[in-house]
C-alpha positions as CSV (number, residue, x, y, z in Angstrom):
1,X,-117.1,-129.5,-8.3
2,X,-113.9,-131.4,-7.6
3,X,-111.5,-129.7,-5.0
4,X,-108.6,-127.7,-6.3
5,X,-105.4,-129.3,-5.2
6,X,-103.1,-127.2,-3.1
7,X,-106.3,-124.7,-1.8
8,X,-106.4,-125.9,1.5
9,X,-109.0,-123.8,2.7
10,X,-110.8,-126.1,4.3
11,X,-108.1,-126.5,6.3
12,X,-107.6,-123.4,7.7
13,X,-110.7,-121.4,7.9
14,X,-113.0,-123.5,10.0
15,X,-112.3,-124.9,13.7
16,X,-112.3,-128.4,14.1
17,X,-113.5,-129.9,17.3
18,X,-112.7,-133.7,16.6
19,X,-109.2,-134.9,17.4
20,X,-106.7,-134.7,14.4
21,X,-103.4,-136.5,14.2
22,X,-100.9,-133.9,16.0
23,X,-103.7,-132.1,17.2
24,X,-105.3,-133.7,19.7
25,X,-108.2,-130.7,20.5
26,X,-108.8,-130.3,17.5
27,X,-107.9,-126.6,15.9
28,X,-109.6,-123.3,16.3
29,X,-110.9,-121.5,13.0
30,X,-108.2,-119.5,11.2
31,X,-105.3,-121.8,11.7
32,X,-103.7,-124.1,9.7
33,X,-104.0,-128.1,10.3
34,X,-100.7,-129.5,11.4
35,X,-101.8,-132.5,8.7
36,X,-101.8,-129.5,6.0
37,X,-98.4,-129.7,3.8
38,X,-96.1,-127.1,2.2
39,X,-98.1,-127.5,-0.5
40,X,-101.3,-127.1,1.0
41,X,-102.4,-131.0,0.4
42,X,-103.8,-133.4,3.2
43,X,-101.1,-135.1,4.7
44,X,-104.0,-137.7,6.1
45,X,-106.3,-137.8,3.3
46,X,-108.1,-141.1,2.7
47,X,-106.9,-142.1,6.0
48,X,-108.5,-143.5,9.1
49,X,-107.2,-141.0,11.3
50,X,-109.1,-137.7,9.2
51,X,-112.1,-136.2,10.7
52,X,-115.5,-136.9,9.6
53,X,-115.8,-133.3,9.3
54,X,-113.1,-132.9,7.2
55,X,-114.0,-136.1,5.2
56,X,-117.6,-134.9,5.1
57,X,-116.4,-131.6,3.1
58,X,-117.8,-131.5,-0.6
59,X,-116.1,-128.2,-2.6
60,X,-119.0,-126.6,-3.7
61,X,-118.6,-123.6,-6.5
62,X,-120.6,-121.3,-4.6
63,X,-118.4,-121.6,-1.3
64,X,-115.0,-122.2,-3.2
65,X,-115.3,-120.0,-6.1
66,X,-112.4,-119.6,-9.0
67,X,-109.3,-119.2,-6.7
68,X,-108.1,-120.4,-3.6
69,X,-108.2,-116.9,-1.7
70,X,-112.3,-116.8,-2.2
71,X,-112.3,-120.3,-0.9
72,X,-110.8,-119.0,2.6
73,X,-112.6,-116.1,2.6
74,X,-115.7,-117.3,2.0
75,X,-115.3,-120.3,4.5
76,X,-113.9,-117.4,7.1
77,X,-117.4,-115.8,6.5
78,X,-119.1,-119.1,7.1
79,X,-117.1,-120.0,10.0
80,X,-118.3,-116.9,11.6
81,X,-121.9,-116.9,10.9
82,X,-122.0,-120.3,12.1
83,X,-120.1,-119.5,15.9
């Protein structure tokens, strides 16, 4: 499955514990990446500076579903089973 553009799910459910660009610690789960744009796209996709764990991310039908508000509640779900 290819990723949806403008979902950005991935960017706000989980916590990331790497360093980001504007977000040196990283970001707790449930809130948006700085590097997240108005229109929900990767400001620092294909870039250097991008997480592995953000890089590492494959959409996957049975986490993302058909629509974008699945995606975040699914990864919310995941995010907490996984504290």
């Amino acid at each position: 499955m290819e990723c949806r553009l403008g979902c950005g799910a991935c960017c706000i459910a989980p916590s990331i514990s790497s360093a980001i660009p504007g977000m040196p610690e990283g970001k707790p789960a449930g809130v948006r990446c700085i590097q997240l744009d108005d229109n929900n796209l990767c400001k620092i996709f294909g870039q250097s500076g991008r997480p592995e764990v953000c890089s590492g991310f494959k959409a996957d039908r049975a986490v993302c579903g058909q629509e974008n508000s699945v995606a975040l509640s699914n990864l919310i779900v995941l995010e907490t089973l996984t504290r």
